[in-house]
C-alpha positions in Angstrom: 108.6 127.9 101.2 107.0 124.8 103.2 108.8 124.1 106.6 109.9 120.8 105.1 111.7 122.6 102.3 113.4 125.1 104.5 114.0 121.6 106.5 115.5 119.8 103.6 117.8 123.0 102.4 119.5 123.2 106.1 119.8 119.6 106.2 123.8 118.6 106.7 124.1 114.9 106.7 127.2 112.6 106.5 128.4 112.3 102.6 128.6 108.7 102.9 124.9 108.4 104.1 123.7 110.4 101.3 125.8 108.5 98.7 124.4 105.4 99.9 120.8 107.1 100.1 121.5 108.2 96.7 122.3 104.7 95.2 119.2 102.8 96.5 116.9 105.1 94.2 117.7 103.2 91.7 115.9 100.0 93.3 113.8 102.1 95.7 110.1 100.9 95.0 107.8 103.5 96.9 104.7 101.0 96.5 106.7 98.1 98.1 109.1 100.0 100.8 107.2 103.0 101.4 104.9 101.2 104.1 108.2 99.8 106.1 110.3 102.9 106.2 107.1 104.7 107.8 105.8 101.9 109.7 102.3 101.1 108.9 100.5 98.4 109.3 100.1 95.9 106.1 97.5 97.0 103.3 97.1 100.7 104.6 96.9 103.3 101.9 100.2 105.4 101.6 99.9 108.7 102.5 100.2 111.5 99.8 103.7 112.6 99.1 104.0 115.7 100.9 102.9 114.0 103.9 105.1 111.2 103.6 107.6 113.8 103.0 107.0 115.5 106.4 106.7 112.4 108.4 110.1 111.1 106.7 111.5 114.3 107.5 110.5 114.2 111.2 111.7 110.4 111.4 115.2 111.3 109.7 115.4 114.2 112.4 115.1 111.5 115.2 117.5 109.0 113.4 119.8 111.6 112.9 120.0 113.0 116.6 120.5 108.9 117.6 123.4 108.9 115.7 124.6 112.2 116.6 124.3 110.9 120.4 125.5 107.4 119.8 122.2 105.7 120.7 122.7 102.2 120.7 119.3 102.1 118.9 120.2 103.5 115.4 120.9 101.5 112.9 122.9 102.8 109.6 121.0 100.5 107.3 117.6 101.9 108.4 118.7 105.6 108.5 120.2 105.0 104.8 116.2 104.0 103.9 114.5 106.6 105.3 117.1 108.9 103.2 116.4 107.1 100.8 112.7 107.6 100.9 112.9 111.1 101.7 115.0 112.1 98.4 112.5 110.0 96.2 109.8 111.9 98.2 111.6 115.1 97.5 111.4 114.1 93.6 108.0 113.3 94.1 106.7 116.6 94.9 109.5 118.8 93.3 111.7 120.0 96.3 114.6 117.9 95.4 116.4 120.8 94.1 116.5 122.4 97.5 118.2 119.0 99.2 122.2 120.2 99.1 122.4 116.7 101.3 125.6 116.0 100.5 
């Protein structure tokens, strides 16, 4: 088991972020918002999935202890993208039945 499986199975987030996270894989594009949710620079190649998988998980475990601590710098809509991300990640590379998310 990778650390970001053993990540993903012990992750406890909010039901209404992962419902929300849940819904935009239906429009979720990884081609088109892949880039944004990690934050690289236009026309740089995406990384593979299990590394976008580990830097999504490291960037939800930052947006998640903002919003645990009331930071004035997390923003809902952006947290529910990089869950987003992260579950079609977690499809991607075939740990998305070890994500009890919700």
């Amino acid at each position: 088991m990778t650390q970001t499986t053993f990540g993903l199975q012990t992750t406890i987030r909010p039901r209404l972020l992962v419902v929300a996270a849940r819904h935009g894989l239906a429009q979720y594009d990884r081609a088109r918002h892949l880039a944004r949710v990690l934050g690289l620079p236009l026309g740089y190649p995406l990384p593979a999935p299990g590394a976008a998988q580990d830097a999504l998980v490291q960037r939800e475990a930052e947006m998640d202890h903002a919003r645990r601590h009331h930071d004035a710098g997390w923003h809902p809509a952006d947290h529910v993208m990089v869950m987003t991300a992260l579950l079609h990640e977690a499809r991607i590379t075939g740990t998305a039945q070890a994500m009890p998310l919700g």
